[in-house]
C-alpha positions as CSV (number, residue, x, y, z in Angstrom):
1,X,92.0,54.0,98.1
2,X,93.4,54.1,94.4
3,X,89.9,53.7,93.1
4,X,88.8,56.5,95.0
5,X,91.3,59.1,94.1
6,X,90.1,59.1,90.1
7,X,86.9,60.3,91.7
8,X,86.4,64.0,92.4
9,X,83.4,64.8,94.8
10,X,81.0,67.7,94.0
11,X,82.9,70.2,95.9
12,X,86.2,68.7,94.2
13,X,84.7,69.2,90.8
14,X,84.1,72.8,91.8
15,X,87.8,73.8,93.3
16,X,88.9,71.8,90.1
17,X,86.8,73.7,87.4
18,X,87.5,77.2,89.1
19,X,90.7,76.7,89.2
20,X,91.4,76.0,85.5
21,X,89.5,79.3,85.1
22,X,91.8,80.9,87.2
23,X,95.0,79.4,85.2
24,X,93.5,80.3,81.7
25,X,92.9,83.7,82.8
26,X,96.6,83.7,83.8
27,X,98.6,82.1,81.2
28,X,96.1,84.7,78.8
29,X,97.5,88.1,81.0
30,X,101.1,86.3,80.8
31,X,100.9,85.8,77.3
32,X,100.8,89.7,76.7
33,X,102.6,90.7,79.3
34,X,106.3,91.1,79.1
35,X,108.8,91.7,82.4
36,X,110.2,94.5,82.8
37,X,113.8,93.6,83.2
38,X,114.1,91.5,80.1
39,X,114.2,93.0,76.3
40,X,111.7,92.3,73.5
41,X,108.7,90.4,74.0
42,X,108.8,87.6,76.3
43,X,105.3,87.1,77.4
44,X,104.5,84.4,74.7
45,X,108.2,82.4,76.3
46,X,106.9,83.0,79.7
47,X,103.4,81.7,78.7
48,X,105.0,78.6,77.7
49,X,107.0,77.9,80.7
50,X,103.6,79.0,82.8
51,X,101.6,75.8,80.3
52,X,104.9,73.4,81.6
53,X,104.4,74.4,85.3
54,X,100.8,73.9,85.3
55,X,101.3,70.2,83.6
56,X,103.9,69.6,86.4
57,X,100.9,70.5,89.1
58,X,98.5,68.7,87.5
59,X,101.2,65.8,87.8
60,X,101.4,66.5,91.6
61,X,98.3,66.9,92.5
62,X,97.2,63.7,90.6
63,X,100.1,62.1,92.8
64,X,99.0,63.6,96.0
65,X,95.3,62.6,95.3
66,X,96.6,58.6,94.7
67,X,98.3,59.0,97.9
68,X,95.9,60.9,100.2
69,X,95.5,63.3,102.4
70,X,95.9,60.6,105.9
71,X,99.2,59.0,104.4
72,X,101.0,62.1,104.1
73,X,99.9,63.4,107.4
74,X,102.1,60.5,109.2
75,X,105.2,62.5,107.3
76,X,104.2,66.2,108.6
77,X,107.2,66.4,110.6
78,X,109.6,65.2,108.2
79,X,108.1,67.7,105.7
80,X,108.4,70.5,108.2
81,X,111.9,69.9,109.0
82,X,112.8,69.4,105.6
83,X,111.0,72.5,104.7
84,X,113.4,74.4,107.4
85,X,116.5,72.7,106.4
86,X,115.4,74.6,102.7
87,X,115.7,77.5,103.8
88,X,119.1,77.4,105.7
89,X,121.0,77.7,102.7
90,X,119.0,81.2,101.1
91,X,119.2,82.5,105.3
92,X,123.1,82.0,105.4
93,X,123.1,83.3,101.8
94,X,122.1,86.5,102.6
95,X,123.5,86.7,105.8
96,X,127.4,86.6,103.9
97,X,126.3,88.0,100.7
98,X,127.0,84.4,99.2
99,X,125.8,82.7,95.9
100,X,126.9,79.1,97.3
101,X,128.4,78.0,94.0
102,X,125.4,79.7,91.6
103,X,122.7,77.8,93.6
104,X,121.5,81.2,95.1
105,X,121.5,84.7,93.8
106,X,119.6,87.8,94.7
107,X,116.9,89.1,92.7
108,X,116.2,92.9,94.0
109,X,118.1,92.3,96.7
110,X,116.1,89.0,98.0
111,X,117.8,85.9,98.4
112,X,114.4,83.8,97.9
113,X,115.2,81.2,95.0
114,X,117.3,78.0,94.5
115,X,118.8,78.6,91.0
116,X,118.3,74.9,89.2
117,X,118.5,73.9,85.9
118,X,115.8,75.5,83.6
119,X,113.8,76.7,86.6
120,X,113.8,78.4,89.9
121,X,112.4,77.2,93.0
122,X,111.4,78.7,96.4
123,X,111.2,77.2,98.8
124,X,109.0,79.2,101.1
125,X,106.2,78.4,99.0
126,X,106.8,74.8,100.1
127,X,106.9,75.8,103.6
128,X,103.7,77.0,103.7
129,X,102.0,74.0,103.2
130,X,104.8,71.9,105.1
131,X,103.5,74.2,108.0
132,X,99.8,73.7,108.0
133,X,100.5,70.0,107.4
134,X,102.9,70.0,110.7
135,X,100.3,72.4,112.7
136,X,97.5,70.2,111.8
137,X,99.7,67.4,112.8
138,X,100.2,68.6,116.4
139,X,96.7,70.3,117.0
140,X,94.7,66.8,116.2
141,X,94.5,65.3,119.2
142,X,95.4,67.4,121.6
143,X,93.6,70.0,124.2
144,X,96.0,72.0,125.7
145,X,96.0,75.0,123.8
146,X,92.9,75.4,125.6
147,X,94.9,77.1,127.9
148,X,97.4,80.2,127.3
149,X,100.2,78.8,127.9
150,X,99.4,75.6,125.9
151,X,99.5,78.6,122.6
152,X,103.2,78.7,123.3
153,X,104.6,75.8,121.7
154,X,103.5,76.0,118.3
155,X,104.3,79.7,118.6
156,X,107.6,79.2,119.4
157,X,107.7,76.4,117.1
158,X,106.5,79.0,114.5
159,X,109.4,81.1,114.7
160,X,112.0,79.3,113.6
161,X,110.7,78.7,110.0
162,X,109.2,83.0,110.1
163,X,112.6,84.0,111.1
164,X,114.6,81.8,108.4
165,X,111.6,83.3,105.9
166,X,111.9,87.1,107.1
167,X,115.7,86.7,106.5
168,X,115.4,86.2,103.0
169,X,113.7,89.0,103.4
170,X,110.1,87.5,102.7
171,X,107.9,89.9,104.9
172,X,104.7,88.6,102.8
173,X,104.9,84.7,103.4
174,X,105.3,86.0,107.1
175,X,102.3,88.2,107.4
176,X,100.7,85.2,105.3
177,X,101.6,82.7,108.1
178,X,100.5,84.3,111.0
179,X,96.5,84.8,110.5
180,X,96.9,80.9,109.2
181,X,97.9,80.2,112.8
182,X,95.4,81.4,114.5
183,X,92.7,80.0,112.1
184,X,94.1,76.8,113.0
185,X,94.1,77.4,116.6
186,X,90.7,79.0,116.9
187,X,89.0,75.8,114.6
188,X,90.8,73.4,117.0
189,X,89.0,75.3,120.0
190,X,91.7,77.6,120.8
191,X,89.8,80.1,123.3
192,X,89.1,83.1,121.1
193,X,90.0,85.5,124.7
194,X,93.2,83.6,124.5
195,X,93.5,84.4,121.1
196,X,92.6,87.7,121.5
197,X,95.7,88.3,124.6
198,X,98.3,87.1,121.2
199,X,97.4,89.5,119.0
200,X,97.4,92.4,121.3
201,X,100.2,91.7,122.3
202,X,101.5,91.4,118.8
203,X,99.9,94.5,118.1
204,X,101.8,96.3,121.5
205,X,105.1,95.1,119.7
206,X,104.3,96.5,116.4
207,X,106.4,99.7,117.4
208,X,109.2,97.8,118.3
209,X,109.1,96.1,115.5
210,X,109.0,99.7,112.9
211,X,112.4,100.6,114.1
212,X,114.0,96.7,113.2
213,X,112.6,96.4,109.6
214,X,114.3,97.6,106.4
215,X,113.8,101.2,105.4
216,X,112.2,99.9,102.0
217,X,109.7,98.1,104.0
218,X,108.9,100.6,106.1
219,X,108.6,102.5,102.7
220,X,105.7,99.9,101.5
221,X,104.1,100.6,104.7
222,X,104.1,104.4,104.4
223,X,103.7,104.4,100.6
224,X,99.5,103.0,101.5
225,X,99.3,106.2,104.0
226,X,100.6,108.9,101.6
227,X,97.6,107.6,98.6
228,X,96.2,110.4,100.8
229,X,96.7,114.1,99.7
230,X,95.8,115.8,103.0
231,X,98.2,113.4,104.9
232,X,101.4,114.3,102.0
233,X,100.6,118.2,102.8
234,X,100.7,118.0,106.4
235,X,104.0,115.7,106.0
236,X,105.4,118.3,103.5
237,X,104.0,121.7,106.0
238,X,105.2,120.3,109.4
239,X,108.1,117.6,108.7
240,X,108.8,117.4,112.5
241,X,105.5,116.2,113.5
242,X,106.0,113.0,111.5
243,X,110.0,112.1,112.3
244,X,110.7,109.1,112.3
245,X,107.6,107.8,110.3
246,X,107.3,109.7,107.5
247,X,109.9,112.1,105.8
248,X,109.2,115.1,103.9
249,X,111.5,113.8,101.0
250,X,109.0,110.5,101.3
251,X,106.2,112.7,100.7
252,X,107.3,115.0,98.2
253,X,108.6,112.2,95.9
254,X,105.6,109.6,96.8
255,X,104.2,109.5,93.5
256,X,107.5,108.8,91.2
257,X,108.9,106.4,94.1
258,X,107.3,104.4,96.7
259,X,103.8,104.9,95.5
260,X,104.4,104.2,92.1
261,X,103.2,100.9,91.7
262,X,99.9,101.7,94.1
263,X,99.4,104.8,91.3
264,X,99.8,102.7,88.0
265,X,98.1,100.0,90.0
266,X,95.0,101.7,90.7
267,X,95.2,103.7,87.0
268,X,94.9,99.9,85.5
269,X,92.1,99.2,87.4
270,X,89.7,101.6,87.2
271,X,90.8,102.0,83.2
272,X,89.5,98.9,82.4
273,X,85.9,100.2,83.4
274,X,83.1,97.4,83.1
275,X,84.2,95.7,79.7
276,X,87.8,96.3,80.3
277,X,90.1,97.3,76.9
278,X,89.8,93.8,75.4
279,X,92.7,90.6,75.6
280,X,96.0,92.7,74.8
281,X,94.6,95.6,74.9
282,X,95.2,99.2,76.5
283,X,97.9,101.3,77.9
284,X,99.0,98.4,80.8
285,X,99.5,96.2,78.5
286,X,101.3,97.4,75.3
287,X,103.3,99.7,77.3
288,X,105.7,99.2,80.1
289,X,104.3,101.2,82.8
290,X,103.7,99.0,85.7
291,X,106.3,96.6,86.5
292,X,106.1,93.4,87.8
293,X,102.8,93.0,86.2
294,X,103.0,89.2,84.9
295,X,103.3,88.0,88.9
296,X,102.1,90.8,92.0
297,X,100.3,92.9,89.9
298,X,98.1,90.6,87.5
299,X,94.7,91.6,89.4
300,X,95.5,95.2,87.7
301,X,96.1,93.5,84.2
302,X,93.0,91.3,84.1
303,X,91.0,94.6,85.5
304,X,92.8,96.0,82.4
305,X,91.8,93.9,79.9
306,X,88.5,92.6,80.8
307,X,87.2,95.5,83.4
308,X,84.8,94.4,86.6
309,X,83.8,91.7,84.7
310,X,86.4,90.1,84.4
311,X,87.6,90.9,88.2
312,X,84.5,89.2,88.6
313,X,84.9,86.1,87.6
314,X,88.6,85.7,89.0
315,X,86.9,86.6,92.3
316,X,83.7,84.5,91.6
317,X,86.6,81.6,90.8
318,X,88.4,82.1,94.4
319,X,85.1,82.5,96.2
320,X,83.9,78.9,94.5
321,X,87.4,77.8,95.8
322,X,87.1,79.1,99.0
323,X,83.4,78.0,99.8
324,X,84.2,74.3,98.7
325,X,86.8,74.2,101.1
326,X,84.9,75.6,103.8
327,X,82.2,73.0,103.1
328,X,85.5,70.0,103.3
329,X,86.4,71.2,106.5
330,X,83.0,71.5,107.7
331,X,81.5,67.8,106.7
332,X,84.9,65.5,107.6
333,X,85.1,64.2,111.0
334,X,88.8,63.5,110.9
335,X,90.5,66.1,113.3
336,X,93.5,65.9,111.3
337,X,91.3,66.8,107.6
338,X,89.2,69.6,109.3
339,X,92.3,71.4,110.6
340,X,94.2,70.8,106.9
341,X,91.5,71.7,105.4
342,X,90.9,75.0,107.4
343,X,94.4,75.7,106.9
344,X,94.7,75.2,103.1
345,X,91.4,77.5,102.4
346,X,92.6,79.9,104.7
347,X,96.1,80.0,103.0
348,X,94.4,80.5,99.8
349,X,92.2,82.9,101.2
350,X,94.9,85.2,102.7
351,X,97.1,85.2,99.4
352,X,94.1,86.5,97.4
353,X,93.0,89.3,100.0
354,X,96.9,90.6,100.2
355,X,97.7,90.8,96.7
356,X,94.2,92.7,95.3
357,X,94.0,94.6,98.6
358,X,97.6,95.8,97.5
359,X,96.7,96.5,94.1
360,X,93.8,98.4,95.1
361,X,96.1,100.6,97.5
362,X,94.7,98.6,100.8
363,X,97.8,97.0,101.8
364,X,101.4,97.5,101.7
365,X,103.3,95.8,98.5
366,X,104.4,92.8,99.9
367,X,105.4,90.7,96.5
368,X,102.5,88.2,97.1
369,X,101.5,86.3,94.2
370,X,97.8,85.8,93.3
371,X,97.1,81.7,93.5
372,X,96.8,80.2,90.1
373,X,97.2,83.3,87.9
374,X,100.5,85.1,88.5
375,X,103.5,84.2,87.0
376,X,105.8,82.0,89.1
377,X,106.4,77.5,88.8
378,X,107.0,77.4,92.7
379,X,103.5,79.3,93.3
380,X,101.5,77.2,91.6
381,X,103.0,74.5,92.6
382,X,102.0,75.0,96.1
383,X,98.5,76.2,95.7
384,X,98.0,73.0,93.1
385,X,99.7,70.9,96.3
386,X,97.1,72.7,98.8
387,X,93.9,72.3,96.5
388,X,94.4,68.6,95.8
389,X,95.2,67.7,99.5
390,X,91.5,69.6,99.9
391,X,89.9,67.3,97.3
392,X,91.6,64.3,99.2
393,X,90.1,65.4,102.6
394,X,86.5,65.8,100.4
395,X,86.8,61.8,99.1
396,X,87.6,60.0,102.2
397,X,84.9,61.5,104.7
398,X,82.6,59.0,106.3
399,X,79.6,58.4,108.4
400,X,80.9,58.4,111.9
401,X,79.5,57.7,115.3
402,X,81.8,60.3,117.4
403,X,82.4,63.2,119.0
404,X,82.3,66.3,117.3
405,X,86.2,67.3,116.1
406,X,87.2,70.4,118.3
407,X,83.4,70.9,119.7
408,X,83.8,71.9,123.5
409,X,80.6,72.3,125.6
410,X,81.1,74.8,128.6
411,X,82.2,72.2,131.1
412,X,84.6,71.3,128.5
413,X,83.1,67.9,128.1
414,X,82.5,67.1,124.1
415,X,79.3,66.4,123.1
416,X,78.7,63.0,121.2
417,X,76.7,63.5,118.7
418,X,75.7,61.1,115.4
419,X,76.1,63.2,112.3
420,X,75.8,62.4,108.8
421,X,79.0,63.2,106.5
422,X,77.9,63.1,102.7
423,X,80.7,61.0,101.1
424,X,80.0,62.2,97.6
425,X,81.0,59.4,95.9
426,X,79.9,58.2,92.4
427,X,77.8,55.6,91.6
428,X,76.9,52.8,94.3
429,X,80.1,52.6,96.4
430,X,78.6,52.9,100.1
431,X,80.1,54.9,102.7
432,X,82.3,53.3,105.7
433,X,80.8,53.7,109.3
434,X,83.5,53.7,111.3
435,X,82.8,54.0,115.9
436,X,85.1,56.3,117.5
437,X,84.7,56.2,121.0
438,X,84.2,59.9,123.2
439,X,87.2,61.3,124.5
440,X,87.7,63.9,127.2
441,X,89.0,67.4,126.2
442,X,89.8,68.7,129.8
């Protein structure tokens, strides 16, 4: 086992190789980059805290690789619950409007961040990967959420770490959560009608829902609609037709308010052109006119600097990611490692589409970070924690004689098949065939 974890596979040197891209493009847009809320230039001091988090990860993910990916499946509960127990403190934080001795304190109102020594940590970013490692956990074996009400459990299940998170308030970890759920469910052979039934009825409770959230939020929502002009005239001409969703002050004052961001955004972008404005270069990034542009919005400053190419290669990066990942969960026969590993790259996945579709105006501001290259120790943390449990699942996949994980014929008996997993492993070191007798899935 030890021996093996010095070894990458080929689709381990890929997610490894992509994602040093990814950080170098980062640390060079945080370098230039100052926030908004501190004076003078802090982007080199920020740089260098982003070099000591990404030495930390590489620390953690080397750990997590010397472990692997089965022993710290047989602790996905603990992790879980310790994951909850977290975020009890920030929940009941906010709830009193408390700082707990300096170890919370709100930033813009959120109560998201343990205040420690030299650092901040959240812990939601932890959760996330607690949860797929717990979801996993629970799916691996079992068969039924082949049926409706078998969905139920780790639904309900679900909401008591969503609820702690969307206290905070966190509403982008919860959005992130819930299409990583049903990935999970569908690759463990969750019917997809079944499937279906949840998120209609999510959908029928969406308007519910608008009248709980916080007027900000519903702001973010809104603030997407108004990009259009036609849709701010109408809201401006006949106020009444839109109470309760849109007001006319909302509309009038879009562009200096809620939509500020999406406008400077989108300016940043499509200044950079194909070449971009060159490393520290244009309007974005001398000037302070898009906040929060070291974390959420670094998609805009890399557009900035180095144009579609370089949005190119950040996406080219993710899609390498993304692809290698697909290909781990694809070859292991381990029920556990496929649902992980479906998980992880869908987690990843999700995070990249939410923050550039918000930068491009194509989804609400929801303070997601993009993996590897925004700003942020607790981020990159967890994306370095979810790519090196992928590269585990990648270097212990043998040949098996068994059932297909998850693969349900129509009479719902599995089909054993033999299939041929490529173990990927350097040199002469022979791959393990292990017999795993058929088991039925009723």
């Amino acid at each position: 086992m030890a021996g093996r974890s010095q070894q990458l596979t080929e689709p381990g040197w890929g997610i490894t190789l992509a994602a040093g891209v990814l950080v170098l493009l980062g640390v060079a847009s945080i370098y230039v980059t100052d926030t908004h809320y501190v004076s003078g230039h802090d982007g080199p001091r920020n740089a260098a805290k982003q070099l000591v988090f990404i030495a930390s990860t590489m620390g953690i993910g080397w750990a997590v690789l010397r472990i692997g990916y089965s022993a710290i499946a047989r602790h996905s509960y603990a992790l879980f619950a310790l994951g909850v127990l977290a975020l009890l403190p920030l929940a009941i934080a906010k709830g009193f409007q408390v700082h707990l001795g300096g170890l919370t304190a709100p930033i813009n109102g959120a109560y998201r961040w343990f205040r420690l020594p030299g650092f901040q940590l959240q812990p939601s970013e932890f959760m996330k990967i607690a949860y797929v490692l717990a979801l996993a956990w629970y799916l691996r074996y079992r068969c039924n959420y082949r049926r409706l009400g078998g969905l139920l459990l780790p639904m309900a299940v679900s909401v008591v770490p969503l609820g702690l998170i969307l206290l905070e308030p966190d509403l982008g970890t919860v959005l992130l959560l819930i299409p990583v759920q049903l990935a999970m469910l569908f690759l463990a052979g969750a019917r997809i009608r079944h499937l279906a039934i949840v998120v209609a009825l999510g959908l029928a409770a969406a308007p519910l829902a608008w009248g709980q959230i916080r007027g900000y939020q519903r702001a973010r929502i809104t603030a997407v609609l108004l990009q259009s002009t036609q849709l701010r005239r109408a809201v401006i001409e006949r106020p009444t037709s839109f109470e309760g969703f849109i007001s006319k002050r909302q509309a009038l004052e879009w562009e200096a308010s809620s939509g500020y961001q999406l406008v400077h955004a989108k300016n940043a972008i499509g200044s950079g052109g194909i070449l971009g404005h060159g490393w520290g270069g244009g309007a974005y990034v001398v000037s302070d006119l898009l906040p929060d542009r070291h974390n959420d919005f670094v998609f805009a400053v890399v557009a900035h600097q180095w144009g579609l190419t370089g949005c190119l290669i950040l996406l080219l990066g993710f899609g390498v990611i993304v692809l290698a990942g697909v290909r781990i969960a694809s070859a292991t026969a381990d029920p556990f490692g496929r649902l992980l590993a479906g998980g992880l790259v869908t987690l990843l996945a999700t995070q990249v589409v939410i923050n550039v579709g918000m930068s491009l105006g194509l989804m609400p501001i929801t303070g997601m970070t993009l993996p590897f290259v925004s700003y942020g120790g607790s981020s990159l943390l967890s994306n370095g924690i979810a790519v090196a449990l992928l590269i585990s699942v990648s270097q212990h996949r043998p040949f098996l004689l068994a059932t297909r994980p998850f693969d349900f014929a129509r009479d719902e008996t599995p089909r054993a098949t033999l299939f041929d997993v490529d173990a990927e492993r350097s040199g002469d070191e022979a791959a393990e065939k292990i017999a795993v007798p058929a088991r039925s899935r009723g």
